[in-house]
C-alpha positions in Angstrom: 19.9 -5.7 -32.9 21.2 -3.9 -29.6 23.5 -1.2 -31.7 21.3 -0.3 -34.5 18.3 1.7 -34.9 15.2 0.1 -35.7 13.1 2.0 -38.2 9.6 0.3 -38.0 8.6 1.7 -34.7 5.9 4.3 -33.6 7.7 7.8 -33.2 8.1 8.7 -29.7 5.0 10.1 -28.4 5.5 12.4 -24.9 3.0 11.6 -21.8 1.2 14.5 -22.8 0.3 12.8 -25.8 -0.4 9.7 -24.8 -2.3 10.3 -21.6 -4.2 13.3 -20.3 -5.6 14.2 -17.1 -8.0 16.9 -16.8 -9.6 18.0 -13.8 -11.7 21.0 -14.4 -13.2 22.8 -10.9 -16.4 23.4 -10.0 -17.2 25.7 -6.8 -20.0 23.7 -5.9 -18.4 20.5 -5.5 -14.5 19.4 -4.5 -13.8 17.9 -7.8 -15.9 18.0 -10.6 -14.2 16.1 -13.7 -11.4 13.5 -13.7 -10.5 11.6 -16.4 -7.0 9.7 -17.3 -7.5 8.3 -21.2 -4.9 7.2 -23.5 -4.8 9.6 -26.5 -2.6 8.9 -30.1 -0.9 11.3 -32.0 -1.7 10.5 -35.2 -4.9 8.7 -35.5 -8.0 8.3 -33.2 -8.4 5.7 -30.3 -12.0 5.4 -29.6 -14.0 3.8 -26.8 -11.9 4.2 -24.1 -12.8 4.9 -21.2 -11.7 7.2 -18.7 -10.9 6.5 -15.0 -14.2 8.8 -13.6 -15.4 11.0 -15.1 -18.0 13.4 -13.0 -19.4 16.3 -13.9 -21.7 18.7 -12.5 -23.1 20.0 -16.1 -26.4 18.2 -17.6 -25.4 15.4 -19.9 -26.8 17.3 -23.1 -23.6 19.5 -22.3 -20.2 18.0 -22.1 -17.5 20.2 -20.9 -15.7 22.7 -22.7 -12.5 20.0 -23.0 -14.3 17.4 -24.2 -12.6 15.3 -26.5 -14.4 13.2 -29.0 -12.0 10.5 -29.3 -12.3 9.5 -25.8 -15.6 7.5 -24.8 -17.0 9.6 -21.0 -20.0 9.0 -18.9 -21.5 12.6 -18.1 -23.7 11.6 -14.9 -25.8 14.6 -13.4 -24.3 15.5 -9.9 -26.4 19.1 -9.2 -25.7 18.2 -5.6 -24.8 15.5 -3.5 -27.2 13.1 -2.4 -26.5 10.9 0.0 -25.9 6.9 -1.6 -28.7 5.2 -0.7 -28.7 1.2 -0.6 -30.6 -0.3 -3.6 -33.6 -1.9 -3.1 -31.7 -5.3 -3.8 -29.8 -4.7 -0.4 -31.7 -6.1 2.8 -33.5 -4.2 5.0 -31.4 -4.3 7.8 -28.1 -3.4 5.8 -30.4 -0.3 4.7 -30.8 1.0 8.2 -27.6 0.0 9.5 -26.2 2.4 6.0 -28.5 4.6 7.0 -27.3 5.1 11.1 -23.7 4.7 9.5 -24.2 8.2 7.8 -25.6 9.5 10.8 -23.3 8.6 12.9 -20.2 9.8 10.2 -21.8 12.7 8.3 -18.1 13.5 7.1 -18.3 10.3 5.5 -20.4 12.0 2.3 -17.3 14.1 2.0 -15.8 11.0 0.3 -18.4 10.4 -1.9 -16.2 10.5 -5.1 -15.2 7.4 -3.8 -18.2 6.0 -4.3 -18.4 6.6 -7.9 -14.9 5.1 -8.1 -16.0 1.7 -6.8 -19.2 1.9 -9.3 -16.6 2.2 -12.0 -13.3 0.5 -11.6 -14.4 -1.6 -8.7 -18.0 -2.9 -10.1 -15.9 -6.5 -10.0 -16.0 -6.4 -6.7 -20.3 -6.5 -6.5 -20.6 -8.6 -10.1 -18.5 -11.5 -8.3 -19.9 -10.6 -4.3 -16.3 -10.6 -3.5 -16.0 -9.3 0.0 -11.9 -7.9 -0.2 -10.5 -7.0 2.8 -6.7 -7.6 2.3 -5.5 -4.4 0.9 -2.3 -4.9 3.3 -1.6 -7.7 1.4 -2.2 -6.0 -2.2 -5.3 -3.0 -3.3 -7.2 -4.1 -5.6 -6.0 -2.7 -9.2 -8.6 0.1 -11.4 -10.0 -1.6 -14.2 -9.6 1.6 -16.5 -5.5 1.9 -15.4 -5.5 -2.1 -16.9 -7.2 -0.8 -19.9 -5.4 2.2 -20.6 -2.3 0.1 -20.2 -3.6 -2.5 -22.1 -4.7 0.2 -25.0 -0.8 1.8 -25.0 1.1 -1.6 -25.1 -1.4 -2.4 -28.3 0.5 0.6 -30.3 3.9 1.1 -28.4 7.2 -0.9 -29.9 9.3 -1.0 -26.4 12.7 -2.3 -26.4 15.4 -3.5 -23.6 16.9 0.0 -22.0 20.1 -1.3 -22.6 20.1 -1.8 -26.1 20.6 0.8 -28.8 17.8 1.3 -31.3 14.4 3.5 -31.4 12.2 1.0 -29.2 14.7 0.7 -26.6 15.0 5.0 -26.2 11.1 4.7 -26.3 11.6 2.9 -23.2 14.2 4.8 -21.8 12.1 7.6 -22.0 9.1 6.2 -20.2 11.2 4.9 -17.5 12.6 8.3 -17.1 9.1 9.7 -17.1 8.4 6.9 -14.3 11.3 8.0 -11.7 10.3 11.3 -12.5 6.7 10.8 -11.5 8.0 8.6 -8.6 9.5 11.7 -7.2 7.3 14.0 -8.2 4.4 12.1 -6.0 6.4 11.6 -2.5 8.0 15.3 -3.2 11.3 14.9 -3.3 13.9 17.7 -3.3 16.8 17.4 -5.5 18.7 15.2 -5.0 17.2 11.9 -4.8 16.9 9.0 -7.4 14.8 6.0 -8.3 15.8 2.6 -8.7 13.1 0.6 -9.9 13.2 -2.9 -8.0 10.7 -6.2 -8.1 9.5 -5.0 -4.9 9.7 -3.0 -1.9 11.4 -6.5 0.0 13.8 -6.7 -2.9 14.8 -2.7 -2.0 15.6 -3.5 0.9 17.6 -6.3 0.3 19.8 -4.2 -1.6 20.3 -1.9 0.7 21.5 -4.6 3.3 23.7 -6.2 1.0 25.1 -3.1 -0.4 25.2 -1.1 3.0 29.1 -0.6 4.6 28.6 -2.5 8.4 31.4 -3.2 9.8 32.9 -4.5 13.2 32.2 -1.5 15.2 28.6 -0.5 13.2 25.2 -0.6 14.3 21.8 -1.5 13.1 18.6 -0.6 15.1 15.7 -1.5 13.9 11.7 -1.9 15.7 10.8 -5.3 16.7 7.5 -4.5 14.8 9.3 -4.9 11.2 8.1 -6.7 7.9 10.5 -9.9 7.6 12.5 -8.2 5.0 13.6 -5.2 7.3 14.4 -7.9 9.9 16.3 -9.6 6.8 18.7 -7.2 6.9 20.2 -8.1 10.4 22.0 -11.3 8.6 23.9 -9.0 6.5 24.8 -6.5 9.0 25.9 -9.5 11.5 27.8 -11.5 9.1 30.2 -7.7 8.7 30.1 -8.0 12.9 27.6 -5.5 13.1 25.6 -5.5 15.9 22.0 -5.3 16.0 19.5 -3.6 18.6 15.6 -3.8 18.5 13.5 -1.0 19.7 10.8 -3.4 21.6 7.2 -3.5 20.5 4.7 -2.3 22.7 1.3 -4.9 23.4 0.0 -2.8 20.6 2.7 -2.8 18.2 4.9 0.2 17.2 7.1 1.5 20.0 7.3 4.1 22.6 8.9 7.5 21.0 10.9 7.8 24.0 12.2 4.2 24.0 13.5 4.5 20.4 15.4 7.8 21.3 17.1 6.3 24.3 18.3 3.4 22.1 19.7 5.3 19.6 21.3 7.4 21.6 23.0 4.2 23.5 24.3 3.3 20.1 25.0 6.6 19.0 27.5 5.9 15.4 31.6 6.0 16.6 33.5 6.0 13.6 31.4 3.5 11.3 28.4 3.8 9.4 25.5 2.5 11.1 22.2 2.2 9.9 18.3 2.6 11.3 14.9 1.4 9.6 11.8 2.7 10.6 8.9 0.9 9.8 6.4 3.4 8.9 3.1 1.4 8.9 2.8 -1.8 10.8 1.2 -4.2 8.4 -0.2 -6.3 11.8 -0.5 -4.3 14.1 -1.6 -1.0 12.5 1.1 0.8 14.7 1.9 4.1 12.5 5.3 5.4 14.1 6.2 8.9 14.1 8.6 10.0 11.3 9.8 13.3 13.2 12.4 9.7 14.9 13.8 9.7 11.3 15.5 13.5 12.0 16.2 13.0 15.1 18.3 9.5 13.9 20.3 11.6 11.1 21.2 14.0 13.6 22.8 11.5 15.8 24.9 10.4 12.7 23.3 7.1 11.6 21.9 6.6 8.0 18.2 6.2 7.7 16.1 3.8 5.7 12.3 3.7 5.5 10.4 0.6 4.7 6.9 2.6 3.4 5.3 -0.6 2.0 2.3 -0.1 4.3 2.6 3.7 4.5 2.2 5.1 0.9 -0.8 3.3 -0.1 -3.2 5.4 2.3 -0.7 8.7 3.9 1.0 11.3 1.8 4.5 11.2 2.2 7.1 14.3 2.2 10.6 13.8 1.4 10.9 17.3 1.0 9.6 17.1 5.3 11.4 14.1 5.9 14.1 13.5 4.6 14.6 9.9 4.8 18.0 8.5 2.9 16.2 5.9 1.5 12.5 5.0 1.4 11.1 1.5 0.1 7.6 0.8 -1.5 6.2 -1.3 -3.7 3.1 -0.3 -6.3 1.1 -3.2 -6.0 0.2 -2.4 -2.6 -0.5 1.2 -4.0 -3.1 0.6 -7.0 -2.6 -2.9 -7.7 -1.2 -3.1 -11.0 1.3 -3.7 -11.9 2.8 -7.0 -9.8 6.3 -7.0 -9.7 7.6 -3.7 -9.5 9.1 -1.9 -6.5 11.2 1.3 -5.7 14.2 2.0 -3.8 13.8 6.1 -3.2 17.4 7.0 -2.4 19.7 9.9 -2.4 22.4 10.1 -4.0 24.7 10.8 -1.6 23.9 7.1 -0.1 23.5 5.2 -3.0 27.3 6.4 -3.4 28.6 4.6 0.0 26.3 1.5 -1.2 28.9 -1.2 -1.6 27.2 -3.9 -4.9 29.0 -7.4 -4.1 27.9 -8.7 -7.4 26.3 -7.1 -10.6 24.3 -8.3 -13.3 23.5 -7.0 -16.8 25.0 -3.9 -18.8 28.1 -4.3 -20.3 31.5 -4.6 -19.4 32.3 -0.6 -19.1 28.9 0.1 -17.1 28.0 -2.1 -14.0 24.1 -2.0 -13.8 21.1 -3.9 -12.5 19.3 -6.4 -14.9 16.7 -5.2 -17.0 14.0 -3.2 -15.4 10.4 -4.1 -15.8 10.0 -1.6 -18.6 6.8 -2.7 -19.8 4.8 -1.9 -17.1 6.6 1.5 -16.0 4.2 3.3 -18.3 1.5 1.9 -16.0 3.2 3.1 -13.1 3.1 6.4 -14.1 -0.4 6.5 -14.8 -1.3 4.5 -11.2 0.6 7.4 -9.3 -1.7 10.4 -11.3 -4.6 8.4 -10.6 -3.9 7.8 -6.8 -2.7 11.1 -6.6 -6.1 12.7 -7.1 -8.0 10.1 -4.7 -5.6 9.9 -1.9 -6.6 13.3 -0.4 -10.2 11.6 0.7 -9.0 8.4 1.2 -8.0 8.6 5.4 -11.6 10.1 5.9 -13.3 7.3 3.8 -11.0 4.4 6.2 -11.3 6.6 9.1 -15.0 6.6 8.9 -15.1 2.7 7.9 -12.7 1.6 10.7 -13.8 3.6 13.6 -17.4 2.0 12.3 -15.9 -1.9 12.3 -14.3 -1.9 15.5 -16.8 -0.5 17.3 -19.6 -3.1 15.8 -16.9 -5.9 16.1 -16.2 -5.0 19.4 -19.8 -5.0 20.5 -20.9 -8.5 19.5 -21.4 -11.2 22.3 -22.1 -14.8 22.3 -25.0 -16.1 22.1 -25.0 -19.2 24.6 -21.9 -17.2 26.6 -22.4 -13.5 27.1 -18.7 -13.3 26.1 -16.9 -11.1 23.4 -16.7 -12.9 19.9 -13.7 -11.0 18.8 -10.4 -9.6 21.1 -9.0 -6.8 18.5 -5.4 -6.9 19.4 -4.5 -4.3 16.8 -4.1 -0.4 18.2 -7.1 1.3 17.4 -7.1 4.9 16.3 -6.8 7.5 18.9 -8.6 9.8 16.8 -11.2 10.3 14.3 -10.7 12.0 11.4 -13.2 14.8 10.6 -12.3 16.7 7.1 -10.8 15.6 3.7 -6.9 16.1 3.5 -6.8 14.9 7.6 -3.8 12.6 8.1 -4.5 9.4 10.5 -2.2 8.4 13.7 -3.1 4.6 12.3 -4.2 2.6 9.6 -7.1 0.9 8.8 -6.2 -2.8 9.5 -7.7 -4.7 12.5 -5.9 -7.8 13.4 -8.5 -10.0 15.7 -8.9 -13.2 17.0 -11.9 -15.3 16.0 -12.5 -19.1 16.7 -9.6 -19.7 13.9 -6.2 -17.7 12.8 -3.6 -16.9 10.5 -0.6 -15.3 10.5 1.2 -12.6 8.8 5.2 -11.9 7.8 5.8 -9.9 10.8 6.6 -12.1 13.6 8.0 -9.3 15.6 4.4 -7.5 15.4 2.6 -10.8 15.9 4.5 -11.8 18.9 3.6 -8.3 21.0 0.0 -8.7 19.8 -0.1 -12.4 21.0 1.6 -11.9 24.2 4.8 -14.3 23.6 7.9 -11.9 23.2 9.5 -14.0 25.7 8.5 -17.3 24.4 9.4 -15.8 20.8 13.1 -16.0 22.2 13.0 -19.9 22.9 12.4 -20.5 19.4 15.5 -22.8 17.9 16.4 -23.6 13.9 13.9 -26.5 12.6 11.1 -25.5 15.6 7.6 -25.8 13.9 4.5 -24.0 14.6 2.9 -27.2 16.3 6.0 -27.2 18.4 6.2 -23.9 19.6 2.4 -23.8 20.3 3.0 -26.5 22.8 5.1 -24.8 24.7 3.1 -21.7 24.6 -0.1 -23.8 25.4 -2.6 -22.4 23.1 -3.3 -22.1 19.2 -1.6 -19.2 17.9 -2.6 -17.0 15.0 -4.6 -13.4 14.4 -7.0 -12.8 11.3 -6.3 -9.4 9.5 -8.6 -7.2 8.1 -7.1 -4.3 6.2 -9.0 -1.7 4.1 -8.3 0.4 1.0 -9.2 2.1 -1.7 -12.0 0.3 -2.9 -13.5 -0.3 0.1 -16.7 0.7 0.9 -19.7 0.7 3.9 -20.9 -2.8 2.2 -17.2 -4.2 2.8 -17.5 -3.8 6.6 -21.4 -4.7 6.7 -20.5 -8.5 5.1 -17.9 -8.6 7.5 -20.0 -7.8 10.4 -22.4 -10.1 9.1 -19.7 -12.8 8.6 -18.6 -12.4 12.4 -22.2 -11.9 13.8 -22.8 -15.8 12.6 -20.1 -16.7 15.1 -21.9 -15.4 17.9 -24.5 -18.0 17.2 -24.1 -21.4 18.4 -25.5 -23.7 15.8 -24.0 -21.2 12.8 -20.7 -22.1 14.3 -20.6 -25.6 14.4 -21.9 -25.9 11.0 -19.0 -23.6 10.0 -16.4 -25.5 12.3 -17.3 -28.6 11.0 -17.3 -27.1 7.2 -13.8 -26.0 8.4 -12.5 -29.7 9.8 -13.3 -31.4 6.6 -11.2 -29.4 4.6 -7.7 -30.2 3.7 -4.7 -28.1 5.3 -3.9 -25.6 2.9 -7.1 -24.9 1.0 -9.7 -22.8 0.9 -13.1 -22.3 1.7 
């Protein structure tokens, strides 16, 4: 029952009993020994393994912290050898690996990586599952499922809002998770988590909640996720008005633009609001957050939609200090689904205005119940990311600079003419040593012989070239209709990489788009394509 205490439960273990991470130095390599296991107090949980264990000692010798509860691999890593394709691979991916590493020597910086995908992304090679949609969610570590998996096994949880051992379990945990949340983006006092379904749901409640009024303002980029553009309805149903930064033909948006905007609409005596969209999920458009300051200092409230940011860029509240930052984990380290944050200081969640509430009782207005299940798992996927993330814009620099060069290369066969037309911005720069921060992503967004679109129409309209017919478009208009007025099929294919990604990833899909440079390859594939049904897949 919610008000009393239930006494068949497993005392509360802390996160230091429960999971461990040890990451014991070597100087002759960057990182030596990682492991993330799931230990119990009491009793012994064996044959679980940890997250990646390397280790430059001989395998006869585990290290000194070994503990023999926990199942590890020791592998022999003296020195770093180049990864060499297996003799299963085909010749030609061998040499094009091989003048790959040439071409990115800093790409053996990463190689950690490597030994990640071997162990918490061996799915990927078992099934030959080519993933290249880590915009639309990373792929999740098998041992974070099974560590999970392995604590949810022995762990009584309860509702947070009830009263009893199981429920203060939870408490805790969540707790634990905010407290990791802010521990990971480095947040300075003041700041708070509330743990949503997602990053769009964050932002929904910060444009339902936020104070616009008659005389307020909210200024947004026209390259926005949906749910940033979402917010608009709100602020325009309190006769708010709303101003876009435009998009340039590359997505993102001129510095200088933005400024002159919101000075234009510099706040006068109402709270007015400004999202920045930190990532681009289209058109790979990173933004400067240095316009986030310069916003605050003009008087309007800032809100960061980081959904496409976190997953591959460190992020410093403590640097910028946003008054409210959306993200959601999935995109992060894939598991779990469903969970999102709202990173918010206090000082704005205060001036937030809730028009309904759900949940708690009558004396305490709060959300529903969180996801407390999975907020163990959470904590866990932000420790593991947090040790990976440091080599992670080298890896995708390396792998991006590789594909757009190859994709932008290829040439018809029958034609002489370009098989792709990347529309995406490419990266001005390329990224030389571990703990570099990119000036874009890694997505490409292309157009083949086919297309699909994303949930950013701003972004796909600059890319596309149709800003101006994007403003004839009416309530009920269909994408048939609006493609005759335009007078072409419209779409772009994305191609986003991640954590798991590897030099094998972007081979397949050069391979993929090298058979559309050859004429008989694709018809066969067009007519394949023709025959199927709208709305499935191939």
């Amino acid at each position: 029952m919610g008000n009393k205490h239930s006494s068949s439960v497993v005392p509360h273990q802390s996160r230091e009993q429960r999971v461990g991470v040890n990451i014991n130095h070597n100087h002759s390599t960057p990182v030596s020994h990682i492991s993330l296991k799931y230990h119990k107090s009491q009793t012994s949980l064996s044959k679980i393994s940890s997250y990646d264990t390397l280790s430059c000692e001989k395998p006869s010798a585990p290290p000194h912290n070994h503990n023999p509860n926990v199942t590890h691999l020791y592998p022999t890593l003296t020195t770093y050898t180049p990864l060499t394709p297996s003799i299963s691979r085909q010749d030609a991916e061998a040499r094009a690996y091989s003048a790959f590493l040439k071409s990115f020597p800093e790409y053996q910086s990463t190689w950690i990586l490597d030994t990640l995908r071997r162990t918490d992304f061996a799915r990927l090679d078992r099934t030959g599952e080519t993933y290249v949609d880590y915009m639309g969610g990373a792929q999740y570590p098998e041992s974070l499922v099974r560590v999970h998996s392995a604590f949810l096994t022995e762990a009584v949880m309860g509702n947070t809002h009830s009263v009893s051992n199981s429920s203060k379990l939870s408490s805790r945990y969540a707790d634990e998770a905010r407290d990791t949340v802010l521990s990971f983006f480095r947040a300075p006092p003041g700041y708070t988590v509330v743990f949503t379904a997602n990053a769009t749901a964050a932002l929904k409640l910060v444009g339902e909640a936020y104070p616009f009024k008659s005389n307020s303002d909210y200024v947004l980029g026209a390259d926005s996720h949906n749910s940033v553009h979402g917010i608009r309805e709100y602020a325009s149903r309190r006769g708010a008005e709303v101003h876009y930064i435009p998009s340039t033909s590359t997505g993102g948006f001129v510095l200088s633009t933005a400024k002159d905007i919101l000075s234009q609409h510099r706040p006068q005596n109402a709270s007015s609001l400004f999202a920045l969209t930190g990532l681009s999920n289209i058109s790979n458009a990173k933004n400067s957050l240095s316009i986030i300051g310069f916003a605050s200092s003009l008087g309007y409230h800032t809100l960061l939609d980081a959904a496409a940011l976190a997953p591959s860029s460190v992020i410093s509240l403590s640097e910028t200090p946003v008054d409210a930052m959306v993200v959601s984990f999935y995109k992060m380290f894939g598991y779990p689904t469903g969970v999102g944050a709202l990173i918010v200081k206090e000082s704005f969640l205060e001036i937030l205005e809730r028009p309904w509430f759900a949940g708690g009782t009558v004396d305490v207005v709060q959300d529903g119940t969180i996801n407390f299940m999975t907020l163990p798992a959470v904590t866990d996927g932000l420790r593991f990311l947090s040790v990976y993330l440091p080599f992670l814009p080298l890896r995708l620099s390396c792998l991006t600079h590789y594909l757009v060069t190859s994709l932008s290369r290829l040439r018809h066969d029958s034609t002489g003419t370009p098989v792709v037309n990347i529309l995406s911005k490419l990266p001005s720069r390329r990224l030389k040593s571990v703990g570099e921060q990119g000036d874009s992503g890694s997505t490409i967004s292309l157009i083949f012989l086919s297309a699909s679109c994303m949930c950013n129409p701003g972004g796909a309209a600059s890319l596309l070239g149709i800003q101006d017919q994007t403003k004839q478009l009416y309530p009920g208009v269909t994408l048939k209709d609006f493609e005759r007025v335009v007078g072409r099929e419209l779409g772009v294919v994305r191609i986003s990489l991640g954590l798991g990604s590897n030099f094998q990833d972007v081979w397949k899909v050069m391979m993929f788009a090298s058979s559309l440079a050859d004429s008989r390859t694709r018809q066969a594939l067009w007519e394949t394509w023709t025959n199927v049904p709208i709305g499935q897949a191939i």
